[in-house]
KOLBA-732683 format. One record per residue (C-alpha): residue number from 1; x, y, z. Coordinates in Angstrom, 2 decimals. Example, Ala and Ser with C-alpha at 12.3 -4.5 7.8 and 13.67 -1.06 7.14 Angstrom:
<rec><n>1</n><x>12.30</x><y>-4.50</y><z>7.80</z></rec>
<rec><n>2</n><x>13.67</x><y>-1.06</y><z>7.14</z></rec>
This chain:
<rec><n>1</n><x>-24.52</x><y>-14.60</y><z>34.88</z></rec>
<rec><n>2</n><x>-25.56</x><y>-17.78</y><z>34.05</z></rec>
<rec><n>3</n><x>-24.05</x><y>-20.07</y><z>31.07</z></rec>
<rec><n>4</n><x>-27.53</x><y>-19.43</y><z>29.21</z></rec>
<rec><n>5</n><x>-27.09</x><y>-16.10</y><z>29.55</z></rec>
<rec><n>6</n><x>-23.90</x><y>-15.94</y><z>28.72</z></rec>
<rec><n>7</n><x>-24.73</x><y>-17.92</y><z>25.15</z></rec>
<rec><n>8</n><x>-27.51</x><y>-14.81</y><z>24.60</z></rec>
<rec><n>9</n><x>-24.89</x><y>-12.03</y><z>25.12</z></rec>
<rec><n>10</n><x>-22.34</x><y>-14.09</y><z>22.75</z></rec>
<rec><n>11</n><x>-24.72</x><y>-15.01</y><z>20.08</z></rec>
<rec><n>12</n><x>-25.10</x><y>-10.81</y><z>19.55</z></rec>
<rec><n>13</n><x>-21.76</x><y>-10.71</y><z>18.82</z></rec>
<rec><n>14</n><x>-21.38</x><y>-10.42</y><z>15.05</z></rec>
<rec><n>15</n><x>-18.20</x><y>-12.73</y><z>14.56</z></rec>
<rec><n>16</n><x>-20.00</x><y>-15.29</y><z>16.94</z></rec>
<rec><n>17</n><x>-23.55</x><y>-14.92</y><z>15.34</z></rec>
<rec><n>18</n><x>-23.66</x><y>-18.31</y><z>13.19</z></rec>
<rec><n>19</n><x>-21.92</x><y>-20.67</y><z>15.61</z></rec>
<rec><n>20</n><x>-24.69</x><y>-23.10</y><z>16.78</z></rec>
<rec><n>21</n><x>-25.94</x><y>-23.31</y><z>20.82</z></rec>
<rec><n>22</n><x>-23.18</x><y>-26.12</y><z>21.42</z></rec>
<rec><n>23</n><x>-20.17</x><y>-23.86</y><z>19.74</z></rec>
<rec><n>24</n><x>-21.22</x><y>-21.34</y><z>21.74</z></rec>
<rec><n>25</n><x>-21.93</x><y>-23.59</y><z>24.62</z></rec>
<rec><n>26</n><x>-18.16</x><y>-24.20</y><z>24.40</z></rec>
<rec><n>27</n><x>-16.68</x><y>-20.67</y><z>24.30</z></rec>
<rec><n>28</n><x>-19.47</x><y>-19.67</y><z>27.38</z></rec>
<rec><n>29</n><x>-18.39</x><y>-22.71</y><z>29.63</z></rec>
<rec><n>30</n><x>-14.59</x><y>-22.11</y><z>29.03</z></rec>
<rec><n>31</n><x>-15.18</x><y>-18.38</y><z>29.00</z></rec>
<rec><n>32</n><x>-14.07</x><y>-16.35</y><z>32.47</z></rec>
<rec><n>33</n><x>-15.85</x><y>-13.60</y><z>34.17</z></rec>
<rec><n>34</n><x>-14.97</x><y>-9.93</y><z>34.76</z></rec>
<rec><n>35</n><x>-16.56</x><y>-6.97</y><z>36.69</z></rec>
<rec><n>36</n><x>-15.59</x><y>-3.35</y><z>36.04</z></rec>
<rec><n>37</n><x>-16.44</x><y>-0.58</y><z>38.16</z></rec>
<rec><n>38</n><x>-16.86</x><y>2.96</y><z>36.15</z></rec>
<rec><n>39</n><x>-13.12</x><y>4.43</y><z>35.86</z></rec>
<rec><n>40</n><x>-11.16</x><y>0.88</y><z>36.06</z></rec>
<rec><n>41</n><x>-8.81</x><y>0.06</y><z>33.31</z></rec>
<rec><n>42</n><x>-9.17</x><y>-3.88</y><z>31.08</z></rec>
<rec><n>43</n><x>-6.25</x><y>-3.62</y><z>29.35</z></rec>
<rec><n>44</n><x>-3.67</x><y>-0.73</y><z>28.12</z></rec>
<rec><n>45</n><x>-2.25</x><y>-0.05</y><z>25.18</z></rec>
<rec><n>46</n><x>0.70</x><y>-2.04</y><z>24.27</z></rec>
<rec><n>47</n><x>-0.14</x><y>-5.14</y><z>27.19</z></rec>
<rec><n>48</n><x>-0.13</x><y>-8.71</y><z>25.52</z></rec>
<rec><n>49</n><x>-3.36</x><y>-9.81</y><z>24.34</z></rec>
<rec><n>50</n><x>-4.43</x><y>-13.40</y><z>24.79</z></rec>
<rec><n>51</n><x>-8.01</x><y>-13.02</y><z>24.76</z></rec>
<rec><n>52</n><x>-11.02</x><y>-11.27</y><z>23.83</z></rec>
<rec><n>53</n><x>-13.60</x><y>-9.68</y><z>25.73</z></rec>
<rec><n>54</n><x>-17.28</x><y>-9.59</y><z>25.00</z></rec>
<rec><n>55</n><x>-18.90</x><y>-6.73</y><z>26.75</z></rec>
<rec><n>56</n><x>-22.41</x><y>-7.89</y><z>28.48</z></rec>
<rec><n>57</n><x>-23.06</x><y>-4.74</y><z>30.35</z></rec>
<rec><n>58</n><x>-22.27</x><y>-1.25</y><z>29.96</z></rec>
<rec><n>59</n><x>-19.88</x><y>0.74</y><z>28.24</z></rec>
<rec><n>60</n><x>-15.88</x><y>0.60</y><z>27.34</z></rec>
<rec><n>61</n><x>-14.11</x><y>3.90</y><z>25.81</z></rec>
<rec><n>62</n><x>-10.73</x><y>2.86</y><z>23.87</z></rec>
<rec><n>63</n><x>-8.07</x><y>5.40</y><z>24.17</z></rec>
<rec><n>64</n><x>-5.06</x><y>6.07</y><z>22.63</z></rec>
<rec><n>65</n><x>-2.41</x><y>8.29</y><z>23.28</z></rec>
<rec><n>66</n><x>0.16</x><y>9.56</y><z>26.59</z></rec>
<rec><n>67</n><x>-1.77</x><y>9.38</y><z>29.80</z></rec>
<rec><n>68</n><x>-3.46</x><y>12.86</y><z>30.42</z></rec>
<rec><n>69</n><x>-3.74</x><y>13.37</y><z>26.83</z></rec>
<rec><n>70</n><x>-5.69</x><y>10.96</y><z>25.80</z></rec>
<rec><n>71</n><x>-8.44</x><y>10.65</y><z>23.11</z></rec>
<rec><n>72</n><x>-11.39</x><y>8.70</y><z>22.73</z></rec>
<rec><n>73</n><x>-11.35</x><y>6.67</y><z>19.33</z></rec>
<rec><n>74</n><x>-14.55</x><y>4.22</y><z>20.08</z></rec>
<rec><n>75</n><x>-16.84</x><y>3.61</y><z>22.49</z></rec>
<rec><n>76</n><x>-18.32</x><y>-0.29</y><z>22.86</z></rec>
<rec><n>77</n><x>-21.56</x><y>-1.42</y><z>24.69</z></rec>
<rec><n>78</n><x>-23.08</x><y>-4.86</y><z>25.03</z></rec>
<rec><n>79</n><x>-22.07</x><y>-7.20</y><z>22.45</z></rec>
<rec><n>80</n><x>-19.30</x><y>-5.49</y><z>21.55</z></rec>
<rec><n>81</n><x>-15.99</x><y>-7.84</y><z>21.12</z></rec>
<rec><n>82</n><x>-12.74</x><y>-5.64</y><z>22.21</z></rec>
<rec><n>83</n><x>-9.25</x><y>-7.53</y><z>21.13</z></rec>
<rec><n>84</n><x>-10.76</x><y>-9.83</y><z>18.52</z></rec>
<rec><n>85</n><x>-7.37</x><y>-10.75</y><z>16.41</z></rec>
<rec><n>86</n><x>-6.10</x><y>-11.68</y><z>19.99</z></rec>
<rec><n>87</n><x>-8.50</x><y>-15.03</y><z>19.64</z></rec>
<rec><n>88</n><x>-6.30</x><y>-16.24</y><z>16.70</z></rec>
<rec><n>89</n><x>-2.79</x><y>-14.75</y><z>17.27</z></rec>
<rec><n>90</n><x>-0.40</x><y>-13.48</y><z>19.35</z></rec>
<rec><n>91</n><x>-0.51</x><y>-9.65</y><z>19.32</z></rec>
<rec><n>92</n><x>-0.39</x><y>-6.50</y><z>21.51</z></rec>
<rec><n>93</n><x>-3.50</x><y>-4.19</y><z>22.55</z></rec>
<rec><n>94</n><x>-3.49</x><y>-1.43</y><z>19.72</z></rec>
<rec><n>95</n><x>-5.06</x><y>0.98</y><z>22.70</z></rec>
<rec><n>96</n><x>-6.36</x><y>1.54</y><z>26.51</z></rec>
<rec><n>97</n><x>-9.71</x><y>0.26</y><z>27.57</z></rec>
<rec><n>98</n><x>-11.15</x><y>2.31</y><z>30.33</z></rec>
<rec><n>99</n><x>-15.10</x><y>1.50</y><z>31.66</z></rec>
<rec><n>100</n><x>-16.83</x><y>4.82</y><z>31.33</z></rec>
<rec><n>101</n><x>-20.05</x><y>2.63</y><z>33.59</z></rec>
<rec><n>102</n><x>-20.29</x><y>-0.30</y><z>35.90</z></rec>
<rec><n>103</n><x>-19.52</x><y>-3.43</y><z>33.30</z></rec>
<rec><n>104</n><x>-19.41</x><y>-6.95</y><z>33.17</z></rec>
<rec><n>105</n><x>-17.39</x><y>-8.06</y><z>30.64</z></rec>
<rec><n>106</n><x>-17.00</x><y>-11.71</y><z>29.28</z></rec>
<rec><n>107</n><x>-13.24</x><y>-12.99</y><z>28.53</z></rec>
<rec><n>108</n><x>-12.61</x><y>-15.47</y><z>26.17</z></rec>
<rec><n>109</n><x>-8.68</x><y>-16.59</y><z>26.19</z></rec>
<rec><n>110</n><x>-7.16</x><y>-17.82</y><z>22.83</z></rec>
<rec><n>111</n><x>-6.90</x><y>-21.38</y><z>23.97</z></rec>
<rec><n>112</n><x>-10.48</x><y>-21.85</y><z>24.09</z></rec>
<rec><n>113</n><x>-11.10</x><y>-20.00</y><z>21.04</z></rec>
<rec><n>114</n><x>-8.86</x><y>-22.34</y><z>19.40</z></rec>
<rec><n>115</n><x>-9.95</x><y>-25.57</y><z>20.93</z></rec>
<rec><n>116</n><x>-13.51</x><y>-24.45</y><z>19.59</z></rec>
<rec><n>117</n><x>-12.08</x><y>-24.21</y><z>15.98</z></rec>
<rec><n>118</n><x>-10.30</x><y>-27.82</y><z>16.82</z></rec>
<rec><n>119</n><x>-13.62</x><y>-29.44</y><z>17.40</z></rec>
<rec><n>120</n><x>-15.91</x><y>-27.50</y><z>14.84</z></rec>
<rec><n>121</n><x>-13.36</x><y>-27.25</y><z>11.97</z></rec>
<rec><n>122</n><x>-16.29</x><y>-26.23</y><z>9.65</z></rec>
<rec><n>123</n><x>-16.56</x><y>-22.69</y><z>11.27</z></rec>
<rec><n>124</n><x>-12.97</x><y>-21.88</y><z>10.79</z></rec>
<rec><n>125</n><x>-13.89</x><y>-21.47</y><z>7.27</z></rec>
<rec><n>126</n><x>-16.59</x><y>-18.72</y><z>8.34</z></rec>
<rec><n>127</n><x>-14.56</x><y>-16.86</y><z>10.48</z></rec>
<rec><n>128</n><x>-11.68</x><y>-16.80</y><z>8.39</z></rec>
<rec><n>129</n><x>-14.02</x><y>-14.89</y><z>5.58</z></rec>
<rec><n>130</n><x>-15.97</x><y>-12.56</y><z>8.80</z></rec>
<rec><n>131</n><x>-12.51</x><y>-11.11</y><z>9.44</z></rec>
<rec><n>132</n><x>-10.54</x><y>-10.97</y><z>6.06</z></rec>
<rec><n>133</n><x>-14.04</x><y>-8.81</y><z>5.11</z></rec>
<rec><n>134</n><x>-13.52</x><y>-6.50</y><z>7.70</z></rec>
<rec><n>135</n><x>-9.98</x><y>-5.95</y><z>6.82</z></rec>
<rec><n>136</n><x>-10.69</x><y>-5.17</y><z>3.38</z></rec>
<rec><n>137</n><x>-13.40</x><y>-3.15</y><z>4.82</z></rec>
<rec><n>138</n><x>-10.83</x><y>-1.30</y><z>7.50</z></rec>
<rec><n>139</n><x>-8.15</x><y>-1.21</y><z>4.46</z></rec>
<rec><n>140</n><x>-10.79</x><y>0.54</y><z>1.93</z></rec>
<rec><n>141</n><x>-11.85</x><y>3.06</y><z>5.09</z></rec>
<rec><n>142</n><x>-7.64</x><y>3.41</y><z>5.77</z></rec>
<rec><n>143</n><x>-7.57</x><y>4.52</y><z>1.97</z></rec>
<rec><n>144</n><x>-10.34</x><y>7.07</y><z>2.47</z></rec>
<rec><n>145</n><x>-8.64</x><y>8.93</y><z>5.50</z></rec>
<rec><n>146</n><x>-5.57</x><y>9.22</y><z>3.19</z></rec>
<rec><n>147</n><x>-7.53</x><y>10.68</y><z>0.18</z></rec>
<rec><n>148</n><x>-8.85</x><y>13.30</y><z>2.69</z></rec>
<rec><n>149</n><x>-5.64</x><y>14.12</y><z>4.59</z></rec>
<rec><n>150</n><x>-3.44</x><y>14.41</y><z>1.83</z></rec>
<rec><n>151</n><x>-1.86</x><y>10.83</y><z>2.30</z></rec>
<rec><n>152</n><x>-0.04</x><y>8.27</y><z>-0.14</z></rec>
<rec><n>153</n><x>1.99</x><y>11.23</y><z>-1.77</z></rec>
C-alpha cells in the first residue's frame, strides 16, 4: 500500500476521522505493515498490547474463551481499529484475533500515537472526548445486559 492509501483507509476510522492529512500523514509514515492469511492469529487474548491495528482489507473475528471452545463476540472489516486503548496505555488484549479472510492490517504502535498527540496537542482534546463517549456508551450498554440477566442484585 502506498502512504496515500494508507491516509484513505485511516481517515475511515472513526477515532481518526477529524485529524487533518498531515496528522494522519504522521501516524501512516510511522505506521508498520501486516499481512494475514485466512486462519492466522494477530494477537491472543491476554498478550501485551502496544499498538493498534487498523484493518484495510478483509475481515478479523475476536474470540474469547479456552481454545476449542471458543466464541465469536465481533467481527471487524476495513476501517475497523482492533486494540484502541492500547494507543494511550499500557494494557493486555481483552480477546483473540483470528483472520476469518486474506487481510492486510495496518499497525500503529503507542509511540507514534503519542508522538502525534506531542506535536498536535489540540487533538488530544478530541480524542480524549471520542473515547470517554464510548465508555459511557459501553457503560450504559454494560447496564442494559445486567437489567436483562438479572445483574446488580
Amino acid at each position: 500500500m502506498s502512504l496515500e492509501s494508507d491516509i484513505a483507509v485511516l481517515r475511515e476510522v472513526p477515532l481518526l476521522a477529524d485529524l487533518t492529512p498531515d496528522q494522519l500523514r504522521l501516524l501512516a509514515f510511522g505506521a508498520e505493515h501486516r499481512r494475514l492469511r485466512e486462519g492466522e492469529t494477530l494477537f491472543r487474548a491476554e498478550a501485551r498490547a502496544d499498538a493498534g491495528f487498523v484493518i484495510a482489507s478483509g475481515r478479523i473475528a475476536l474470540l474469547r474463551g479456552k481454545p476449542g471452545a471458543q466464541d465469536v463476540v465481533g467481527r471487524y472489516g476495513p476501517g475497523a481499529l482492533l486494540g484502541e486503548l492500547a494507543l494511550l496505555t499500557e494494557t493486555r488484549r481483552p480477546a483473540t484475533a483470528v483472520s476469518e479472510t486474506d487481510c492486510e492490517v495496518i499497525r500503529i504502535t503507542r509511540p507514534i500515537f503519542r508522538r502525534m498527540l506531542e506535536e498536535y496537542p489540540e487533538i488530544a482534546a478530541d480524542i480524549h472526548e471520542r473515547l470517554s463517549a464510548r465508555l459511557v456508551q459501553m457503560t450504559a450498554e454494560i447496564t442494559a445486559l445486567e437489567g436483562r440477566f438479572g445483574g446488580g442484585e
